[in-house]
Structure formats: structure tokens, C-alpha cells
ZADO-1210 file (C-alpha; in nm, 4 decimals, padded with zeros to 6 digits):
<atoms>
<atom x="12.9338" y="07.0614" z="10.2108" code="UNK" pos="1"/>
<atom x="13.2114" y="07.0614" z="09.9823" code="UNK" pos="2"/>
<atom x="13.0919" y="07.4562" z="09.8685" code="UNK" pos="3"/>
<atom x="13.2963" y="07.6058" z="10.1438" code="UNK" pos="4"/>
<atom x="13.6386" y="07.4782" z="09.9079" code="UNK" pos="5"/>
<atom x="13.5044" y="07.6437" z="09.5940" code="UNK" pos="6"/>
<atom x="13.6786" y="07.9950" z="09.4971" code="UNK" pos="7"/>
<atom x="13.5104" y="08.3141" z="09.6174" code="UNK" pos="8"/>
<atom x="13.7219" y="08.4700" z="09.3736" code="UNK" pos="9"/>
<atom x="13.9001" y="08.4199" z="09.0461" code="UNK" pos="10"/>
<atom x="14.2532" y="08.6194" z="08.9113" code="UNK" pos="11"/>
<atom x="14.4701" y="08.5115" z="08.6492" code="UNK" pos="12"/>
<atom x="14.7402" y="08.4507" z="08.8635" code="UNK" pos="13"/>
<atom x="14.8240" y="08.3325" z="09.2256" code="UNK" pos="14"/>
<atom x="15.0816" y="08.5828" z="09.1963" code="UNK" pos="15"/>
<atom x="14.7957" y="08.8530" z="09.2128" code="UNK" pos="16"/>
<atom x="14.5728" y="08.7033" z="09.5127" code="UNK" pos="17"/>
<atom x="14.6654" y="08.9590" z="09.8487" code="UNK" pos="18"/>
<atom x="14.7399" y="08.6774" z="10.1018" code="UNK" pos="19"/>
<atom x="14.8466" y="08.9547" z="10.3554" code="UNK" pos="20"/>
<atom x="14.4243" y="09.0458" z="10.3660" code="UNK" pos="21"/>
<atom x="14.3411" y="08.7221" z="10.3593" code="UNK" pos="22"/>
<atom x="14.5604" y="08.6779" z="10.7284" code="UNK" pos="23"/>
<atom x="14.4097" y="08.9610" z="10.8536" code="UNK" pos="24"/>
<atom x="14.0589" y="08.8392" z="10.7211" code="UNK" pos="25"/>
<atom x="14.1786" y="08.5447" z="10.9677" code="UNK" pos="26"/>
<atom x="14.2786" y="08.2642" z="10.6888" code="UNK" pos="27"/>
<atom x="14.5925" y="08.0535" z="10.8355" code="UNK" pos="28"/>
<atom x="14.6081" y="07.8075" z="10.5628" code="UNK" pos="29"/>
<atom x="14.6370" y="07.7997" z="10.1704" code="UNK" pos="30"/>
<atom x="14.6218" y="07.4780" z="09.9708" code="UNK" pos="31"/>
<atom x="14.7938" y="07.5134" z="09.6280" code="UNK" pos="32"/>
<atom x="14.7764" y="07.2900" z="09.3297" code="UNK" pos="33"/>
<atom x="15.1819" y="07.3092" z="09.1118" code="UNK" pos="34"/>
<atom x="15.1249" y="07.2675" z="08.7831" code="UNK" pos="35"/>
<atom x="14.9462" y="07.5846" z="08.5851" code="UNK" pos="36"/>
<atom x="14.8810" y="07.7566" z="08.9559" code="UNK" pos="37"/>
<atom x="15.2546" y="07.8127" z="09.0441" code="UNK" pos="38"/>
<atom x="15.4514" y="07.7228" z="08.7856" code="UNK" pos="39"/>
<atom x="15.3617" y="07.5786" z="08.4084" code="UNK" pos="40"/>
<atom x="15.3204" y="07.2225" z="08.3733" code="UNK" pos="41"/>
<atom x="15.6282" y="06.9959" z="08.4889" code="UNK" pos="42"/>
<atom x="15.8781" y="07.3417" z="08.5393" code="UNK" pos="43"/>
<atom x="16.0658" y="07.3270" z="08.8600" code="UNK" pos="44"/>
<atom x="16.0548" y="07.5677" z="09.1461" code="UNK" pos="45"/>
<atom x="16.0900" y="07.9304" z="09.0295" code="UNK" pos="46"/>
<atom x="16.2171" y="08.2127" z="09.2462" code="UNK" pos="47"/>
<atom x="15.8174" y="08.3918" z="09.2560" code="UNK" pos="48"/>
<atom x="15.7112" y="08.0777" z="09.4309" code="UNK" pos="49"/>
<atom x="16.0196" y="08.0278" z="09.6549" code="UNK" pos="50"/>
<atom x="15.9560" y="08.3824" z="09.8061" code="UNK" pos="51"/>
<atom x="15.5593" y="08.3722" z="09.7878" code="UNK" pos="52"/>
<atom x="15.6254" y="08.0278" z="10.0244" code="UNK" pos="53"/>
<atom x="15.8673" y="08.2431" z="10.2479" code="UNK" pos="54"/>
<atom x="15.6479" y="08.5215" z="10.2559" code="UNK" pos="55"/>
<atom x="15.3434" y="08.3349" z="10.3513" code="UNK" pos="56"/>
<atom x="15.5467" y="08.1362" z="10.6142" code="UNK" pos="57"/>
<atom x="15.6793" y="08.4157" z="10.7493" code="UNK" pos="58"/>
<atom x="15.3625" y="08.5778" z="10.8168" code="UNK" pos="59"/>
<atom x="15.2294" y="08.2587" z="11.0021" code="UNK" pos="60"/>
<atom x="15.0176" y="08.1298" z="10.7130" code="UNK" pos="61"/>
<atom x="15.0332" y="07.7172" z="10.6572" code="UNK" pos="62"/>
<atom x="15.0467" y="07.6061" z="10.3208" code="UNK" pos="63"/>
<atom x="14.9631" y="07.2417" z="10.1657" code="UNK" pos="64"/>
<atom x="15.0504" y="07.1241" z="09.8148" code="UNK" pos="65"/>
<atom x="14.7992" y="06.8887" z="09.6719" code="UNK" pos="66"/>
<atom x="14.8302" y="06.7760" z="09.3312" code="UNK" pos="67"/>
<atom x="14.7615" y="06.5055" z="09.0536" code="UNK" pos="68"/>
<atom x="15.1223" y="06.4258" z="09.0197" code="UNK" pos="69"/>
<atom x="15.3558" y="06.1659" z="09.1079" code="UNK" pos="70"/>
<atom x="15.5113" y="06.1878" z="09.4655" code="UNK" pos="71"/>
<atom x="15.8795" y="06.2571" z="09.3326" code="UNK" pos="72"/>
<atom x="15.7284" y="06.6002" z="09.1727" code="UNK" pos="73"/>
<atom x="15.5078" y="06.7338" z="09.4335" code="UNK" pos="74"/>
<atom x="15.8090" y="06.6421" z="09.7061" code="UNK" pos="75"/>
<atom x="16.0916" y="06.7796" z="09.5037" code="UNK" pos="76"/>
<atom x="15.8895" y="07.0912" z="09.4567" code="UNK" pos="77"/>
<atom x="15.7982" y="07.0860" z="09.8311" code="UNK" pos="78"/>
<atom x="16.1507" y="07.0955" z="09.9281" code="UNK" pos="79"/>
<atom x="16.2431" y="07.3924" z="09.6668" code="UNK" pos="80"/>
<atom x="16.0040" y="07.5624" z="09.8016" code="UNK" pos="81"/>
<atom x="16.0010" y="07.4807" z="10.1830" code="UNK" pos="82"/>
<atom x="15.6565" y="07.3551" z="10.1680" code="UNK" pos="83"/>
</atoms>
């Protein structure tokens, strides 16, 4: 059951992954972990993922941070990013 969550496909960066295909492929959602997938451990909201979060939000696409941390972190980096 829990298969359908496991990658398809693995890049060295979120930064690389073409989330424009995946709409058109019909994805509406991404689910993102923070640390060491969009910024390095405990860094703050860069500018890559402040516009990756506007550009996928602007296309229609849903987003969803879940992550090991403390609730301060993931919200503060929610709000930076307009998660």
C-alpha cells in the first residue's frame, strides 16, 4: 500500500525535478520534507525555495511540508515560504 509514496525517480536536487510535467502528467500536490530537500539542515528560507513555492502555487499545484522537526521550524519556514 504504502509503494504508491516511494520515488519513481531520484535527482540530486529538488531544484532539478520538472514540476511543470508533473501538472500536466496530472499531479496537484507535492509533499516536501525542509531539511537536506530544500534547504541544508536548520538554514532558513532561501530565495530558490520562496520562488519554487510561488511557482508551484501559481500553477495550481498544492504543496505540504512534513518534517521531523519541531513545530516552530516547519511553521516559520511555512510562512517564508507561503506554504
Amino acid at each position: 500500500m504504502l509503494e504508491r509514496f516511494y520515488p519513481g525517480e531520484y535527482v540530486d536536487s529538488t531544484y532539478e525535478i520538472d514540476f511543470d510535467r508533473l501538472y500536466e502528467d496530472g499531479y496537484r500536490g507535492v509533499i516536501f520534507d525542509i531539511d537536506n530537500t530544500l534547504v541544508p539542515h536548520d538554514a532558513p528560507a532561501d530565495d530558490q525555495a520562496r520562488e519554487l513555492f510561488r511557482h508551484l502555487h501559481e500553477m495550481g499545484m498544492d504543496t505540504c511540508l512534513l518534517s521531523n522537526n519541531k513545530e516552530p521550524r516547519v511553521k516559520h519556514f511555512a510562512d517564508k515560504v507561503g506554504s
